[in-house]
C-alpha positions as CSV (number, residue, x, y, z in Angstrom):
1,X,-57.1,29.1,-82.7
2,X,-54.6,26.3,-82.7
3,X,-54.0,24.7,-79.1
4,X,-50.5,25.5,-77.3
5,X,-48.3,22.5,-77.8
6,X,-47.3,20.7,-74.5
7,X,-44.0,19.0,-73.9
8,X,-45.5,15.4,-74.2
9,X,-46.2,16.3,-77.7
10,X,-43.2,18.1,-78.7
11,X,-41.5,15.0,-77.7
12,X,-40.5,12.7,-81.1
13,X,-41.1,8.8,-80.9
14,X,-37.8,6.8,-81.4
15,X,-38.2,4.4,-84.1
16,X,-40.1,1.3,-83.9
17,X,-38.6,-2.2,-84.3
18,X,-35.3,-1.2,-82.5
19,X,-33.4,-4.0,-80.5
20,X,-30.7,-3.6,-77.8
21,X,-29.3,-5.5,-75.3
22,X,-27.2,-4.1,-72.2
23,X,-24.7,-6.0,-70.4
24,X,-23.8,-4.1,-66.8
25,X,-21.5,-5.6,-64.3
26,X,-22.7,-5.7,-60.4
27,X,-21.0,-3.2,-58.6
28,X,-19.2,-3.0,-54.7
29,X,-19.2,0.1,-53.1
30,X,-17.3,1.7,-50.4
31,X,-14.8,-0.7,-50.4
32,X,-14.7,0.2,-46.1
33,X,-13.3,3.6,-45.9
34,X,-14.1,4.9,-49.2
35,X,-17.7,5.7,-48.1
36,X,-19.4,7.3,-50.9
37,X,-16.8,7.8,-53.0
38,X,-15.4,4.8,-53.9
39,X,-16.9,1.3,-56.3
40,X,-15.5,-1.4,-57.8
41,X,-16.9,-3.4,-60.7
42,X,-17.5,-7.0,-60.4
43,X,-17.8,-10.0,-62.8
44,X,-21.4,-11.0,-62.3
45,X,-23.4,-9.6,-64.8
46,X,-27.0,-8.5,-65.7
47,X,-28.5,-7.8,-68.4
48,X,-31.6,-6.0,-70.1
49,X,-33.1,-6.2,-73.6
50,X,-35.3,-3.7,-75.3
51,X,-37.4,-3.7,-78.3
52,X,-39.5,-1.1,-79.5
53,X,-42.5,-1.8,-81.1
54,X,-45.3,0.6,-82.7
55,X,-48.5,-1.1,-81.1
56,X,-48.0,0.9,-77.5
57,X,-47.8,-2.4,-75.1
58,X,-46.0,-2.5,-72.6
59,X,-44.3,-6.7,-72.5
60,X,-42.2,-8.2,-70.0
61,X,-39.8,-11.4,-70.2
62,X,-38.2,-11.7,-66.2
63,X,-36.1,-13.9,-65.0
64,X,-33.6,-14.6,-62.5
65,X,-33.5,-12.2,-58.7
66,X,-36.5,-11.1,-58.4
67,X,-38.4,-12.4,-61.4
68,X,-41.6,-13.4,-59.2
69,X,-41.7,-10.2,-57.5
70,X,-41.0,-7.5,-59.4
71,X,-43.7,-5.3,-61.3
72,X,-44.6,-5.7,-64.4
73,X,-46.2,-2.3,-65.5
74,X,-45.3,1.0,-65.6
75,X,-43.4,1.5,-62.4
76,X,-40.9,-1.2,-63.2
77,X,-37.7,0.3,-62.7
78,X,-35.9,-0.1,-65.8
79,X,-39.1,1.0,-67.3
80,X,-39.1,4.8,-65.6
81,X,-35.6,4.9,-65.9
82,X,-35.9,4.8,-69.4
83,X,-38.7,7.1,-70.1
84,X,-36.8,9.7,-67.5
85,X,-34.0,9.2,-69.7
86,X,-35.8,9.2,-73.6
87,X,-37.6,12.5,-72.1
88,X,-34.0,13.9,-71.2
89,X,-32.8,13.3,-74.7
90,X,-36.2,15.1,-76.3
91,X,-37.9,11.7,-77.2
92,X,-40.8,9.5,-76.4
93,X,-41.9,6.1,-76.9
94,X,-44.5,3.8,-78.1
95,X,-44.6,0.1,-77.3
96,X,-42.4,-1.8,-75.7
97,X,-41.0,-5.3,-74.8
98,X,-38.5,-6.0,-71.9
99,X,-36.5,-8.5,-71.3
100,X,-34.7,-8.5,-68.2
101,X,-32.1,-11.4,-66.7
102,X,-30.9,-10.4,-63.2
103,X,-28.0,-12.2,-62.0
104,X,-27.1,-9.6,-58.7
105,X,-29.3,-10.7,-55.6
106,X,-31.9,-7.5,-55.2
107,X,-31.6,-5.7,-51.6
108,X,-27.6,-7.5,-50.3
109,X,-25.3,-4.2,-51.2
110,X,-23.9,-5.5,-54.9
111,X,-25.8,-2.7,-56.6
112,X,-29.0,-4.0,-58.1
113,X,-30.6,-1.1,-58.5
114,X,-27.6,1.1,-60.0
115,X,-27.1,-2.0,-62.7
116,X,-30.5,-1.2,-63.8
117,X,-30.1,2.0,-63.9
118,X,-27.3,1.8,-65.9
119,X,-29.0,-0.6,-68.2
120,X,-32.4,1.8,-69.0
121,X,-30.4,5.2,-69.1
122,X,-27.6,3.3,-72.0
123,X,-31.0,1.6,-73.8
124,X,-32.4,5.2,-74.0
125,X,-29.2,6.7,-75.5
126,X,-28.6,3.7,-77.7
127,X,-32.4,3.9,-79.2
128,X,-32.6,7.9,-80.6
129,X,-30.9,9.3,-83.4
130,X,-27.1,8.6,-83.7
131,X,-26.7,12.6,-83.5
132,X,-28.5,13.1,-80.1
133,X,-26.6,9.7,-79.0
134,X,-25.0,11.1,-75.4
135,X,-21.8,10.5,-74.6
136,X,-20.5,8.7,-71.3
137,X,-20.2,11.6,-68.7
138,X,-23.9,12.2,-70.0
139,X,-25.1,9.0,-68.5
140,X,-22.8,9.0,-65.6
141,X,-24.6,12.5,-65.0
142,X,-28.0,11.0,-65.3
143,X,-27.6,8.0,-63.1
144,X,-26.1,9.9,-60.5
145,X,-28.9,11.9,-60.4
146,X,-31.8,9.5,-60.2
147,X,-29.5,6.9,-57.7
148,X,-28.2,10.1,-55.4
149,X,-24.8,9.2,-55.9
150,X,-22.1,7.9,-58.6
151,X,-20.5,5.1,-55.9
152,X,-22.4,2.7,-57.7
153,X,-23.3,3.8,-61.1
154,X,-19.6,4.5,-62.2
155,X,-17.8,1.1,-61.7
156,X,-21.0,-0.1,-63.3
157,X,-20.6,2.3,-66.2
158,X,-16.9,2.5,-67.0
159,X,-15.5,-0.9,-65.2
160,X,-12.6,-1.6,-62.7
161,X,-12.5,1.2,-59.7
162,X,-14.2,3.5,-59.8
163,X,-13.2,7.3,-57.8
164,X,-15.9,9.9,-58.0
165,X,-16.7,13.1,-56.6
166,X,-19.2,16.0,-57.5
167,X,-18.4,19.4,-58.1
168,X,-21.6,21.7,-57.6
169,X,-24.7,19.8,-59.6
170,X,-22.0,17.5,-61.7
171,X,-21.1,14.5,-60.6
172,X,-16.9,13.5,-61.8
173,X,-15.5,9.7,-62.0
174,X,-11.7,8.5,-62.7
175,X,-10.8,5.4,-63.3
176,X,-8.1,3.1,-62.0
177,X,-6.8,0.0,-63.0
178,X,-6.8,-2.4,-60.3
179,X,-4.1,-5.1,-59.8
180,X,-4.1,-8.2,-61.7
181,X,-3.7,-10.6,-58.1
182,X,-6.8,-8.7,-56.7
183,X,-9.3,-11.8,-56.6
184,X,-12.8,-10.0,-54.8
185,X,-14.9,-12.9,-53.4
186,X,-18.7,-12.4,-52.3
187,X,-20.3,-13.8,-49.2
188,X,-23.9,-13.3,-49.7
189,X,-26.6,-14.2,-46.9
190,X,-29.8,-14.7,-47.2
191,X,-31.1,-12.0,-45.9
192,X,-31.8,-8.7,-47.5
193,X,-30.9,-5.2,-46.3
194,X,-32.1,-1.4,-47.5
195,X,-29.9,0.9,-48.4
196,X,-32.4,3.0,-46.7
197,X,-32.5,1.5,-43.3
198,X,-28.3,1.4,-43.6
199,X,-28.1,4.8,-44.4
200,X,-30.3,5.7,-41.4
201,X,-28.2,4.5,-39.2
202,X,-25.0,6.5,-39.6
203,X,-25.0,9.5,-37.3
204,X,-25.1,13.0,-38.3
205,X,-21.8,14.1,-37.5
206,X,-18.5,12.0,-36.6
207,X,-15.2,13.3,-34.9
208,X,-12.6,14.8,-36.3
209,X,-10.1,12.1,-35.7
210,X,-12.4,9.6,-37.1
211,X,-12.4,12.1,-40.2
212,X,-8.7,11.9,-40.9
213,X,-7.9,8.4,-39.8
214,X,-10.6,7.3,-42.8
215,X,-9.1,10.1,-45.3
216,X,-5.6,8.2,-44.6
217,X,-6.9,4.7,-45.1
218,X,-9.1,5.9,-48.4
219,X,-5.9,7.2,-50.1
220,X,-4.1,4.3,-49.1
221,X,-6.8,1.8,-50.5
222,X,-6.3,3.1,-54.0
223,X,-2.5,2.6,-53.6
224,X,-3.3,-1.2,-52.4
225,X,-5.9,-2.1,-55.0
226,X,-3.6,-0.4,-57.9
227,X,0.0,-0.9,-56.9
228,X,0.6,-2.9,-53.3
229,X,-2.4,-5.3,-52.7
230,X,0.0,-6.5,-49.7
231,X,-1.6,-3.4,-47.6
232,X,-5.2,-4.4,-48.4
233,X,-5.8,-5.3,-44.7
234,X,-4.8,-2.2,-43.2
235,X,-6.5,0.3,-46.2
236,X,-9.5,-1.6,-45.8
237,X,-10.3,-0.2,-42.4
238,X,-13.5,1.7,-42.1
239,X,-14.4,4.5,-39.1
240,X,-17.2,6.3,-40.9
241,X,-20.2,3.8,-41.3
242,X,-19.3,-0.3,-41.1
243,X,-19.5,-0.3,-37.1
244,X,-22.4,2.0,-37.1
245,X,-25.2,-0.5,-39.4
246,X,-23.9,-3.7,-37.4
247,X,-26.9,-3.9,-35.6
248,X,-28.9,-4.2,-38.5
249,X,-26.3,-7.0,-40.3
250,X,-24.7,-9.1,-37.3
251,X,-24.0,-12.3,-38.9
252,X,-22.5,-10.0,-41.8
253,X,-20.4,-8.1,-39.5
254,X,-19.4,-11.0,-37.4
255,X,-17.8,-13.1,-40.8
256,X,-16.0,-9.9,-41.2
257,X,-14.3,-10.1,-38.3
258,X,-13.1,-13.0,-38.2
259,X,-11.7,-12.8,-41.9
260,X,-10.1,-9.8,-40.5
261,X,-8.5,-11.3,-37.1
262,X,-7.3,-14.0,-39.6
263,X,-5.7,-11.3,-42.1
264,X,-8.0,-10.6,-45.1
265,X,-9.6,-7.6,-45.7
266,X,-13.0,-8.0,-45.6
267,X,-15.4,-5.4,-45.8
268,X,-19.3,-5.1,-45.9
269,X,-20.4,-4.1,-49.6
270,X,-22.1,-1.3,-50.4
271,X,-24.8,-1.2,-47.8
272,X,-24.6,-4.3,-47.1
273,X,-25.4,-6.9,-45.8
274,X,-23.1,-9.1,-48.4
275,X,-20.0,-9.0,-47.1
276,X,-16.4,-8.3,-49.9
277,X,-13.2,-9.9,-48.9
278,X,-10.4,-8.6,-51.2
279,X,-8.1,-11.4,-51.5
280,X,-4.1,-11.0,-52.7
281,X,-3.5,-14.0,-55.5
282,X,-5.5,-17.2,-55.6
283,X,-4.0,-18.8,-52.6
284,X,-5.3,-16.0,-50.3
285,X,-8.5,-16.4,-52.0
286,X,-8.7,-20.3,-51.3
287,X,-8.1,-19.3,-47.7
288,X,-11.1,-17.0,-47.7
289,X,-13.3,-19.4,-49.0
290,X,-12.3,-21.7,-46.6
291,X,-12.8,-19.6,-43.6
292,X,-16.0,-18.3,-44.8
293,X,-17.3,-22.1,-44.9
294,X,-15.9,-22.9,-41.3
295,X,-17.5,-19.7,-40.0
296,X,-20.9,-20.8,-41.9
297,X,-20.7,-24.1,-39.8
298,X,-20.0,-22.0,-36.2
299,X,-22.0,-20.9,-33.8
300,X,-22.5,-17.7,-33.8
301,X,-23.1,-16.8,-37.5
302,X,-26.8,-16.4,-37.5
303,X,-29.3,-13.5,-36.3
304,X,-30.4,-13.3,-33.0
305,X,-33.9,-12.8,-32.6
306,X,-34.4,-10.7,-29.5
307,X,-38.3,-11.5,-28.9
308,X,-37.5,-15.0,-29.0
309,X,-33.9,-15.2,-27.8
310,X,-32.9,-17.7,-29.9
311,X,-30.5,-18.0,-32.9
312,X,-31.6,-18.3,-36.5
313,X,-29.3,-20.0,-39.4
314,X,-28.0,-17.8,-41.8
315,X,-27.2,-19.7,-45.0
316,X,-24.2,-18.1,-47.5
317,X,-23.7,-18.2,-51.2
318,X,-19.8,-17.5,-51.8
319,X,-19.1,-16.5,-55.0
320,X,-15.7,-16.1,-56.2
321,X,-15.2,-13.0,-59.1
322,X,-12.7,-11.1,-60.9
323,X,-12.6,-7.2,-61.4
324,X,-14.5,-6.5,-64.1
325,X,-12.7,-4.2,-66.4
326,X,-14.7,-3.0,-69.1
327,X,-17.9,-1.8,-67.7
328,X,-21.4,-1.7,-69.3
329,X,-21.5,-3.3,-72.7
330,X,-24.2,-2.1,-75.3
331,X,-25.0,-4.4,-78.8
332,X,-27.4,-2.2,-80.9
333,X,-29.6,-5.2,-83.1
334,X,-29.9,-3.3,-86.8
335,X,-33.4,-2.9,-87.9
């Protein structure tokens, strides 16, 4: 009597001695009031190599964020991502090497973990037969699902801003163009932040007013960022979430208010804590830059320690970017 075949082995193998390289952009999402629902794609890129190979190993080449820390076995994320994905597509795997260069700090709200995401899910459709090859909305579909939402894994797929939505299981994305004077500069501290512990915070319901005042701010951020970026200060307000995870980011929500009282609209990134000033033309940006190194120097823009009621020093790395407009980039090596 012949054994009952299980799905592990009605799964074929994708060819051996395959070679492609990912290229995703780091993502900011939010934007302040579009909680959720609303990313931008930034220039600061990482980016993931795989090669198949027929021996079953399992190789890793790491460097950049996180290099020293993260696993190097089974449970590395690009790693599950990609087997979650190969399974989707009704394939398996044998050996493998990967070679991973991570730009985006892990853990500060410029979506790390959506980039790598992005990065196994496009390896996976890039490595099985060019008639199973998924299209787009397939891996939009599949990120969403395994990061819980498409803030972050839509800018990083398709570029510029992002707006997405779901409609029963599916998860939607449009995308704008963004303004050619829209400069986005990073303030990243050096401290790290969980989405988890951020999401946590929020309460479980808000007011009604609150409600409609950020619904009027969210439709007029995407008329700043693609036609007026003169009215980036006011659409940039937030009253679901950015007052709520202060506690947890207090040097991060202190810079932002300050760029704010001086007239740039800053908001906290994704999570947080890195905070994302929006800046209109290169002059404006030169003013941010300058006001973030000035706060830097204050008092006042470190962490309190309440055990020890004392002040700690929070160091910033400012990075200034451009909107990324093409989103993930895939180069298939031939065999």
């Amino acid at each position: 009597m012949t054994a009952p075949t299980t799905a592990a082995e009605s799964l074929r193998a994708v060819a051996a001695g395959q070679r492609v390289t990912v290229r995703v952009p780091a993502t900011s999402a939010n934007l302040g009031p579009g909680y959720d629902s609303l990313g931008l794609a930034l220039a600061l890129y990482d980016t993931v190599t795989v090669e198949t190979t027929d021996d079953g190993s399992l190789a890793f080449e790491l460097s950049g964020e996180g290099a020293d820390t993260l696993p190097r076995d089974e449970s590395h994320l690009v790693v599950r991502t990609l087997d979650a994905a190969l399974a989707r597509l009704g394939y398996t795997r044998s050996g493998l090497l990967l070679r991973a260069e991570n730009v985006s700090p892990h853990g500060r709200g410029l979506g790390s973990s959506a980039s790598a995401t992005v990065a196994a899910v496009l390896a996976a459709a890039a490595l099985v037969e060019p008639a199973d090859q998924p299209d787009r909305a397939w891996v939009l579909q599949l990120c969403s699902e395994i990061e819980g939402h498409p803030d972050n894994v839509a800018p990083a797929i398709f570029g510029s801003l992002a707006l997405s939505w779901q409609e029963g299981e599916a998860f939607r994305t449009a995308v704008a163009e963004v303004v050619d004077t829209v400069v986005p500069i990073v303030a990243i501290p050096d401290f790290e932040l969980s989405t988890e512990l951020a999401r946590s915070l929020l309460p479980s319901s808000i007011p009604h007013h609150a409600a409609a005042a950020n619904s009027g701010r969210a439709a007029l951020l995407v008329h700043a960022l693609t036609k007026d970026p003169s009215l980036l200060l006011p659409a940039t307000e937030d009253y679901l979430h950015q007052s709520y995870r202060s506690t947890a980011m207090e040097p991060s929500a202190r810079l932002i208010q300050r760029l704010r009282a001086e007239g740039h609209a800053a908001v906290v990134s994704g999570a947080g804590p890195t905070v994302l000033a929006l800046a209109d033309g290169a002059a404006e940006a030169d003013e941010v830059q300058d006001a973030v190194e000035r706060f830097a120097h204050s008092v006042g823009a470190g962490t309190l320690d309440p055990e020890q009621g004392d002040e700690s020093v929070t160091s910033w790395r400012v990075l200034r970017l451009a909107v990324d407009r093409e989103g993930a980039r895939v180069d298939l090596h031939p065999r």
